[in-house]
C-alpha positions in Angstrom: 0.0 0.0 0.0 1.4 3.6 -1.3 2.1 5.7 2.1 0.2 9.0 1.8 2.3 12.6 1.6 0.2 14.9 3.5 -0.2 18.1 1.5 -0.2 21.7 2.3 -3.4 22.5 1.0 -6.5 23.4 3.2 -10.0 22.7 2.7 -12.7 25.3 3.2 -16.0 24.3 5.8 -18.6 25.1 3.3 -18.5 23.8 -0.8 -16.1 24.2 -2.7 -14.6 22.8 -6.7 -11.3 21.4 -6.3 -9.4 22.0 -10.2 -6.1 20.3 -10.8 -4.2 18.7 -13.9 -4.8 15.1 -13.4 -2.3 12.8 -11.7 -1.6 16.0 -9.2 -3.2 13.7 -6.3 -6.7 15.3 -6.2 -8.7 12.3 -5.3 -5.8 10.8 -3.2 -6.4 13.7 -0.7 -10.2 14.2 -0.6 -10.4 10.5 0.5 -8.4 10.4 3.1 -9.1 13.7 4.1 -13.0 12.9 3.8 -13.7 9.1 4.4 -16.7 8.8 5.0 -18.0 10.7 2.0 -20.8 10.0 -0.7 -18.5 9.7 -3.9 -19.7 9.7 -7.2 -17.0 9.1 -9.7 -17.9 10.4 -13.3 -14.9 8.5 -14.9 -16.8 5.4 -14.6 -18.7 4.4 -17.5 -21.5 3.2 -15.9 -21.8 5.9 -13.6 -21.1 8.5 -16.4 -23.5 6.9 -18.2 -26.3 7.3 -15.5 -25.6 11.0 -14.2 -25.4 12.5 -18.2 -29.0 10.6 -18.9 -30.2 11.7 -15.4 -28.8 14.3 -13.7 -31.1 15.1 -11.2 -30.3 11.2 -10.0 -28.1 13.3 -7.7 -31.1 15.0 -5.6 -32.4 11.3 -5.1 -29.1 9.7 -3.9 -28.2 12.8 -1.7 -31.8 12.9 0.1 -31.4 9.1 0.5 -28.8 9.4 2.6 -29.1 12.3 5.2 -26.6 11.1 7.2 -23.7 11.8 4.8 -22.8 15.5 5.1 -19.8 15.3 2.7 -21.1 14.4 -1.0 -17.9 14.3 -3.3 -18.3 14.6 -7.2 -15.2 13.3 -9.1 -14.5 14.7 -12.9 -17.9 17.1 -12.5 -16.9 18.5 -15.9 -17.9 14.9 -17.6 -21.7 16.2 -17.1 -21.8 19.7 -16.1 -25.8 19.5 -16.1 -25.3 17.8 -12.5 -24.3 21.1 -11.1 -27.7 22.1 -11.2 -28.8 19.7 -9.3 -25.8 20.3 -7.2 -27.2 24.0 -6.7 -30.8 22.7 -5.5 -29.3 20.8 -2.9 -27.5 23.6 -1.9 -30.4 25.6 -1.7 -32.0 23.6 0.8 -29.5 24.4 3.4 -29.2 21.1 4.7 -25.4 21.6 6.0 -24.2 18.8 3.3 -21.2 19.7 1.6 -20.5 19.6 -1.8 -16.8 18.8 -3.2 -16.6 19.0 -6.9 -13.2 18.4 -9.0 -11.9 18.7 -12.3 -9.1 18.4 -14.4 -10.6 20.8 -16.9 -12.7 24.0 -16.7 -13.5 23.9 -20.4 -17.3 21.8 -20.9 -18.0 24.2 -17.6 -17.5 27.3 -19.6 -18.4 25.7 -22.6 -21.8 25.2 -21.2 -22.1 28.3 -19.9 -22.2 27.0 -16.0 -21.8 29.6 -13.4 -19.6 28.0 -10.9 -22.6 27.9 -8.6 -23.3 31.2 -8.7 -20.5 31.8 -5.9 -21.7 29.0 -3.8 -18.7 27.1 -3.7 -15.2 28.4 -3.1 -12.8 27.7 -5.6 -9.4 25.6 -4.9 -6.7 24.1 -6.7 -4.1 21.5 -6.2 -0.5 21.7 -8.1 2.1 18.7 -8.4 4.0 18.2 -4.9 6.3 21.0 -3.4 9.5 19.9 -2.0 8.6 21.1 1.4 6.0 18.7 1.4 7.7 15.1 0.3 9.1 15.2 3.5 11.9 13.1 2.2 15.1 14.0 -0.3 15.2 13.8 -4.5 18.1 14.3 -6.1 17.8 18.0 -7.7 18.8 17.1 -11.2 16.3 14.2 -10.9 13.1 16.8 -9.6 14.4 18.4 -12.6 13.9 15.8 -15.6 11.1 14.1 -13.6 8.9 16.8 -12.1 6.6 16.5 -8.9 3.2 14.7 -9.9 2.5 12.5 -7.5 1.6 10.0 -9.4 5.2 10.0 -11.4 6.8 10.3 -8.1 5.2 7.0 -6.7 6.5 5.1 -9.9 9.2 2.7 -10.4 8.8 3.8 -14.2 8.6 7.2 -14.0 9.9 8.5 -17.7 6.8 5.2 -19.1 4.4 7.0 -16.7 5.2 10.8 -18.1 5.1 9.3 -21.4 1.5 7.9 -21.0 0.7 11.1 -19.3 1.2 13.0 -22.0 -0.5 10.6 -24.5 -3.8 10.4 -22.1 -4.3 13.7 -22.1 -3.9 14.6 -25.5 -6.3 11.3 -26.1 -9.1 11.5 -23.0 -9.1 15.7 -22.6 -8.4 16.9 -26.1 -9.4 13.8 -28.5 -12.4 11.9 -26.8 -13.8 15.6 -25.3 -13.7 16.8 -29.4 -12.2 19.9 -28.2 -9.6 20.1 -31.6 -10.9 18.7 -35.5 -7.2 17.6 -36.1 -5.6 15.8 -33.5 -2.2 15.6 -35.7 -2.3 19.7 -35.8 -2.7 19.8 -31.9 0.1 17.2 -31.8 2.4 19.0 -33.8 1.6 22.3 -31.7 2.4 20.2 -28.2 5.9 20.4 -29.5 6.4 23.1 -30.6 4.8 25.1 -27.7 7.5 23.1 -25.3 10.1 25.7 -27.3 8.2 28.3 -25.6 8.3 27.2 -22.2 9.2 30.1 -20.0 9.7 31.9 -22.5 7.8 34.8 -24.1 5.2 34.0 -26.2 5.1 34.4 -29.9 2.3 32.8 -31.6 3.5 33.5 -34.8 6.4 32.0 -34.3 4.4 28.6 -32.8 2.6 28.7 -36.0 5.1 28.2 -37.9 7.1 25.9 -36.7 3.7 23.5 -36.6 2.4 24.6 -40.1 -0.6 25.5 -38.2 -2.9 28.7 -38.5 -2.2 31.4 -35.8 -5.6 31.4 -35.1 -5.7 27.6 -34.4 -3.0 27.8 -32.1 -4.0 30.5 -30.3 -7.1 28.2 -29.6 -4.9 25.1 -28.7 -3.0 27.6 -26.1 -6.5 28.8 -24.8 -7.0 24.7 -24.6 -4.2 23.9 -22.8 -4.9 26.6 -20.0 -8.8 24.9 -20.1 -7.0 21.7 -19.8 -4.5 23.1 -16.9 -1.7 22.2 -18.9 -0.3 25.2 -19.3 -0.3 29.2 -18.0 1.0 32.6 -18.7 2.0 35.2 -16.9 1.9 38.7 -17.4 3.9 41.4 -17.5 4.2 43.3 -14.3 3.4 47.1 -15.7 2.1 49.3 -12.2 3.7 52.9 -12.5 6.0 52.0 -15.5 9.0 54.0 -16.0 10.3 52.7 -19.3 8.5 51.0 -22.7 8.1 47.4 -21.9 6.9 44.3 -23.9 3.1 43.5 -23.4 3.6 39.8 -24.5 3.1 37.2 -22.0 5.1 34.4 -20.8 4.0 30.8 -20.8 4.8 28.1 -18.6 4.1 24.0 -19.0 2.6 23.6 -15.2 5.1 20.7 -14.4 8.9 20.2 -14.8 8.6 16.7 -15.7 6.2 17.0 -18.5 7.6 20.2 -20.1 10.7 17.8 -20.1 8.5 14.2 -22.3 6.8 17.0 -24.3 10.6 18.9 -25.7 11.6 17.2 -28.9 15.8 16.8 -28.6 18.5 16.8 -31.4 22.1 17.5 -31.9 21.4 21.6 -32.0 19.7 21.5 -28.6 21.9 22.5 -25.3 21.3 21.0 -22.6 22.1 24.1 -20.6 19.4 25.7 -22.4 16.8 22.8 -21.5 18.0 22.8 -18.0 17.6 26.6 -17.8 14.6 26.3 -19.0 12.9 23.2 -16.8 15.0 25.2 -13.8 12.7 28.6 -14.0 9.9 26.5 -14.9 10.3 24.3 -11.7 10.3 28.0 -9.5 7.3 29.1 -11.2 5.5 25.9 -10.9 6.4 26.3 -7.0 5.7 29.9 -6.7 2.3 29.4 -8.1 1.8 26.5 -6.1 2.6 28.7 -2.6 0.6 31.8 -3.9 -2.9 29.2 -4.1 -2.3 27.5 -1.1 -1.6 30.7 1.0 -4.9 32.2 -0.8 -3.3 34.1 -3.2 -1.7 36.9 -1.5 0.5 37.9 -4.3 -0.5 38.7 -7.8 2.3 36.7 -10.3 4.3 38.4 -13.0 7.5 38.9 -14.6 9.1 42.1 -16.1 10.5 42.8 -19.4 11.5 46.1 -20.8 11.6 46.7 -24.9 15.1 46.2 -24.6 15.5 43.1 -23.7 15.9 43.3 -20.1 14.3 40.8 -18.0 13.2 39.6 -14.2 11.9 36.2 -14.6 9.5 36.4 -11.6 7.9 40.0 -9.6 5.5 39.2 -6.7 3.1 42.0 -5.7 0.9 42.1 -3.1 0.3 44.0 0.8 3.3 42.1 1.5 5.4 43.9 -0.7 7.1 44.0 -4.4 10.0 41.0 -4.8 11.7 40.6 -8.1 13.1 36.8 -8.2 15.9 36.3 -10.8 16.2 32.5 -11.5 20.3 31.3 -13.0 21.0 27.8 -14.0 24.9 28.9 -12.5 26.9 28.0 -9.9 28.2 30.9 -9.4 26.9 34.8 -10.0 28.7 36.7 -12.4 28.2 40.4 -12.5 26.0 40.5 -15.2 23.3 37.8 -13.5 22.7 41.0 -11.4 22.0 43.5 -14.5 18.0 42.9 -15.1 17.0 42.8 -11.2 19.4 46.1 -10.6 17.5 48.0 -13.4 14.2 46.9 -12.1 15.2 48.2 -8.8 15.9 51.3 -10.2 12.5 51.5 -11.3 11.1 49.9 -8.1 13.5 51.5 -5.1 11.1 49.3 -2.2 11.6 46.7 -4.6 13.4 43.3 -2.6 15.7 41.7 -5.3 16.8 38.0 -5.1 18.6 36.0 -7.7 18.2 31.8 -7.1 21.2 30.4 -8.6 22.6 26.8 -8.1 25.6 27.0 -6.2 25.3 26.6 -1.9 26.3 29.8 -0.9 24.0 33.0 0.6 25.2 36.2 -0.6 24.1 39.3 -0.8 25.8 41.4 -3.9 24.9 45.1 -4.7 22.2 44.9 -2.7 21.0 42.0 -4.8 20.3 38.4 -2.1 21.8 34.9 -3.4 20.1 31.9 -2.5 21.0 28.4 -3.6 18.0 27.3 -5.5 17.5 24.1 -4.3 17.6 25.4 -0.7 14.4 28.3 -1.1 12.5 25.7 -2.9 12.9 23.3 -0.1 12.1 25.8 2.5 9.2 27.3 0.8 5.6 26.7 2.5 2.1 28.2 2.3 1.1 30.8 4.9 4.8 31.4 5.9 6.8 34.2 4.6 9.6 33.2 1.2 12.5 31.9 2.9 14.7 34.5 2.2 
């Protein structure tokens, strides 16, 4: 039997949807955090099959058993009509809670559901943080493997982020009917891994897929539906230079930005690993900001010229500009982007995350090893600097 990693996130008293790429231990969690439930699991044929013929099946089942106050609904995206049955229970104020997850918000808006109205809180889950294993990987191995539970409990864990990637672009994209041409969309998956934590430039995606920019911008908009994928934008309060206005996109996990890049003789591996290595911050940073209820709005900072912070974290609790360097050791110019934005930003906290062991602190600029801030980075404390 697999032992259970406790995770940092918290569940709300009243209803609430639970979203979260698949494999990211959604289900794992709400069972043993709420035994005793009344689950209806929507990946089941059979039950699929009676819920999307009958939804209001739900206010039966519910009503015969009064003595479940937790009713859990697995995959609620497979037959968003149940939420309206979901919404009459609610309205009869019977104290019963109501968990709802999915792995995609697309059939939701699709369908034009209204999230309850407000009725339920919204959560999400996000692959593991370090903090959390409560155990030791080997850095380079988080980096080419990533933190989805279920990769991390493998034996095979390259066969299982293989079929990962091949049963989402089968079940969410293919069987859903969400793209006409599956080998266009497969084409794209590649060629948007270029773009990982990088700007984005659809025009430049479109070509290197021979797609349509307009199709791609609806495969992007798909994988953000399918929480594949997000972007960031730029950070732009009281600007005091010209700065780009494209965002940056991120694959949500290390591990599958690494099965999803195509590699070949022109391809560096420092580039890769600089790549997965800022990806593996943001995925972490993101991952802190939900589970600490989003104090801080996400962004990154790019003037016209070229100059760039990879992360900027705004909030009450102040303005941080996080530098990420796949480098042992700082040169002088690793401090160039975050000393121009403080110039811009003088209440500004600057910190570059490099991969050597040492703290420093270099014109005015703070050094942490990488490895060390992720480790030491939990919800509802402050960033272990």
């Amino acid at each position: 039997m697999e032992t259970y990693i406790p995770r940092f996130l918290k569940t709300p008293q009243q209803s609430f949807f639970l979203f979260g790429p698949r494999g990211t231990g959604k289900s794992t969690f709400l069972r043993n955090h709420f035994a005793d439930a009344l689950w209806i699991d929507l990946l089941k044929p059979d039950v699929f099959r009676t819920y999307v013929s009958k939804p209001e099946r739900l206010i039966e089942l519910v009503r015969a058993h009064p003595e479940k106050k937790t009713v859990i609904i697995d995959e609620v995206q497979k037959v968003p009509q149940i939420l309206s049955a979901v919404h009459s229970l609610i309205e009869e104020k019977t104290g019963t809670q109501f968990i709802l997850t999915g792995s995609s918000a697309r059939t939701l808006k699709r369908s034009g559901t209204n999230l309850l109205a407000g009725r339920a809180l919204l959560r999400t889950m996000h692959p593991f943080l370090l903090s959390e294993l409560g155990f030791d990987l080997p850095f380079e191995q988080v980096l080419q493997q990533g933190l989805l539970p279920i990769v991390i409990s493998s034996q095979n864990p390259q066969e299982v982020l293989a079929a990962y990637v091949a049963l989402y672009v089968r079940e969410e994209v293919q069987m859903e009917g969400l793209v006409r041409n599956i080998g266009n969309f497969s084409r794209f998956l590649e060629a948007i891994s270029f773009s990982h934590s990088s700007i984005l430039n659809i025009s430049n995606v479109a070509r290197e897929c021979q797609v349509e920019r307009k199709a791609v911008e609806g495969f992007i908009k798909i994988l953000e539906d399918i929480l594949l994928a997000f972007r960031l934008p730029v950070f732009s309060k009281k600007a005091k230079r010209s700065l780009t206005s494209h965002p940056k996109l991120y694959i949500f996990d290390t591990g599958v930005y690494q099965t999803l890049r195509p590699r070949g003789p022109l391809d560096r591996p420092e580039e890769i690993g600089g790549a997965a290595l800022e990806g593996l911050v943001a995925q972490h940073l993101r991952a802190w900001n939900a589970y600490s209820n989003n104090p801080l709005e996400l962004y990154f900072w790019r003037s016209r010229g070229g100059v760039e912070v990879d992360f900027v974290l705004y909030g009450q609790a102040g303005l941080f500009a996080i530098e990420v360097k796949n480098t042992n050791r700082v040169r002088p110019e690793d401090l160039r982007a975050l000393k121009a934005f403080r110039q811009d930003y003088p209440l500004s906290k600057t910190v570059l995350l490099y991969r050597g062991s040492e703290r420093l602190l270099l014109d005015q600029v703070l050094c942490l090893p990488c490895e060390k801030f992720l480790k030491e980075l939990e919800p509802n404390q402050p960033l272990p600097w």
